[in-house]
Phi, psi and omega in degrees: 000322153347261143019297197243051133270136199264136183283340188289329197273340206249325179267330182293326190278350161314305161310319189280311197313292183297323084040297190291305151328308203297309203268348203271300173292350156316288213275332178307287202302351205042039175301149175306112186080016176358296187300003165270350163278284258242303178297319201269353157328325198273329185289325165327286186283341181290307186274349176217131195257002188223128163270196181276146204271160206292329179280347164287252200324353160271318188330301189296314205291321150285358151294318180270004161262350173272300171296338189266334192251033156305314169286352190289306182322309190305317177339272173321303169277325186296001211260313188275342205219095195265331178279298211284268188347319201299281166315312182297307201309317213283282175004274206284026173253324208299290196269011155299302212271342161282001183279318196287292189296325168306011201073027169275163200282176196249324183300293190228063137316289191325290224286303169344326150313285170339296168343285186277018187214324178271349170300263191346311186290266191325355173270316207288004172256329190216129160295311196292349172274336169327295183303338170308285211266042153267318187289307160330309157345282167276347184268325167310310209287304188289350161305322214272351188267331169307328202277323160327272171326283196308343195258340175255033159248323158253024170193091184284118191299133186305181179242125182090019170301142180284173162279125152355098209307140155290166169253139202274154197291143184279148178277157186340283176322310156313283201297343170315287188320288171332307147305353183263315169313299169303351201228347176267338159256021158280324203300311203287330182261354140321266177306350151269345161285323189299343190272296196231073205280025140273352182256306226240047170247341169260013166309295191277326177313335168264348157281291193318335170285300194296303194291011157301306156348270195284359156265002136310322182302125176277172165287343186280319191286344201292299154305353179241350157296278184287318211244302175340287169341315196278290150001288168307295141338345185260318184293341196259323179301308171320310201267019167255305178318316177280349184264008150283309195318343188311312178193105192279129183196145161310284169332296170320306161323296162323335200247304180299320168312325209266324153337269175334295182318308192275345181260351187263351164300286230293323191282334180293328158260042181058354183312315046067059165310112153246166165271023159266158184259150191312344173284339169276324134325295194296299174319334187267345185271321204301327212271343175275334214267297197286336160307295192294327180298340189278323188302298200303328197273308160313303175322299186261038177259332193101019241210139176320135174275314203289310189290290195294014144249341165315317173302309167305293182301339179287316188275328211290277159309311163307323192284339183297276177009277152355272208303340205277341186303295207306304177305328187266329187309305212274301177329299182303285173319309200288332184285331193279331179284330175290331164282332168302304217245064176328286186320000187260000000 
């Protein structure tokens, strides 16, 4: 039976599934950041088509104790020397993001981002908060990799299915450029955590999506990518807010996710042909995950849910806004220097 299961149908109920899981046992356990185990669960499963054998998965999980606790360093100069900190930070996102497009793994480039700007940012107010939201970190990562084995146990990639072609690394020059883009659209939402890294910390999981984003983007494509994306997520987070509000129950939680999950899997695995790419679905289910954990995390702080996500979704779209710039600008310079340089 095996055999005759279509890997596209076995991966989409994996995704919504383990996602669902992922996050049911988040909010179950109160882990810190809850909405982070659910995200990097979905970049897990969006990205690996085998799961992890127990030695990968401790691998990974001390790469991202490593790559996250990167930003520990930065602390101290960003504290005394706030421009050169700054500047270093903006360096090393520049050469995260060409290890990726040079053919370097991608989770962890992400989690190296991640590292270096949400550590960092949350150290220059509190060091003891850094350490928190290292420990959210890594307590995401190892759920969402426990959660691996189980979502591929119950829904197993057929046998002899291929693997998914990798995407090939860009040449030197190119990826410069690309990296250089990606890392100017981390930066504006970066320097607002650094002023209040407790309002603008789920800020950057959402510049660092984009700027992922947009080096997959192209310019004709870049607004409807980037800003689409974002949107949509916003629209899919109101109608999960309002169909839990139906009956607030954990399960529920759980039951609606796993929804969200298969309709937005479908379109992500082509059942659904658009002419949007599978990066715009995936950024839009991460960008719906990161909205609802924040709404649940007001609720229960006690805090307007309706004002503070107007307010969020308002910044959500200026940094897409951003980034759609970032993208026609630096495009608009490359062409112009190639014509002054022909030979470049």
């Amino acid at each position: 039976m095996a055999t005759r299961r279509e890997p596209r149908a076995q991966r989409a109920l994996r995704l919504a599934s383990g996602t669902a899981l992922c996050l049911t046992v988040s909010y179950g356990l109160g882990l810190e950041l809850s909405f982070i185990a659910p995200i990097f669960a979905l970049f897990l499963l969006a990205k690996l088509n085998r799961p992890l054998s127990f030695k990968a998965g401790l691998g990974l999980t001390l790469v991202v104790m490593l790559t996250t606790g990167s930003g520990l360093l930065l602390i101290p100069l960003l504290r005394y020397a706030p421009v050169s900190g700054v500047l270093l930070v903006g360096l090393c996102l520049f050469l995260a993001f060409r290890h990726g497009l040079s053919g370097g793994n991608s989770l962890v480039t992400t989690f190296l981002v991640v590292g270096l700007t949400m550590i960092s940012a949350a150290g220059t107010a509190e060091f003891a908060l850094a350490l928190k939201v290292i420990s959210a970190l890594v307590q995401g990562l190892l759920l969402a990799v426990l959660m691996l084995p189980v979502s591929h146990w119950l829904f197993p990639e057929p046998a002899g299915a291929k693997a998914p072609p990798a995407a090939p690394a860009l040449p030197a020059q190119e990826s410069g450029w690309v990296a250089l883009r990606a890392a100017l659209v981390v930066m504006p939402a970066y320097l607002l955590a650094l002023i209040d890294p407790a309002s603008y910390m789920a800020i950057i999981l959402k510049s660092v999506g984009l700027g992922q984003q947009s080096c997959m983007a192209t310019v004709r494509d870049a607004a409807r990518e980037l800003i689409g994306s974002t949107l949509l997520g916003g629209l899919l987070a109101i109608l999960f807010w309002w169909a839990l509000g139906l009956f607030v129950h954990l399960w529920m939680f759980f039951l609606w996710m796993l929804l969200f999950g298969l309709l937005v899997a479908r379109k992500l695995y082509g059942f659904s042909p658009t002419r949007l790419s599978p990066g715009f679905w995936l950024n839009s289910l991460v960008t719906m995950i990161i909205l609802l954990g924040l709404s649940v995390q007001d609720s229960a702080n006690g805090k307007d849910v309706y004002s503070t996500f107007v307010v969020r979704m308002a910044l959500f779209v200026a940094i897409s806004l951003y980034a759609w710039l970032m993208v026609y600008l630096l495009d608009q310079y490359r062409q112009r220097r190639a014509i002054r340089q022909p030979g470049c």
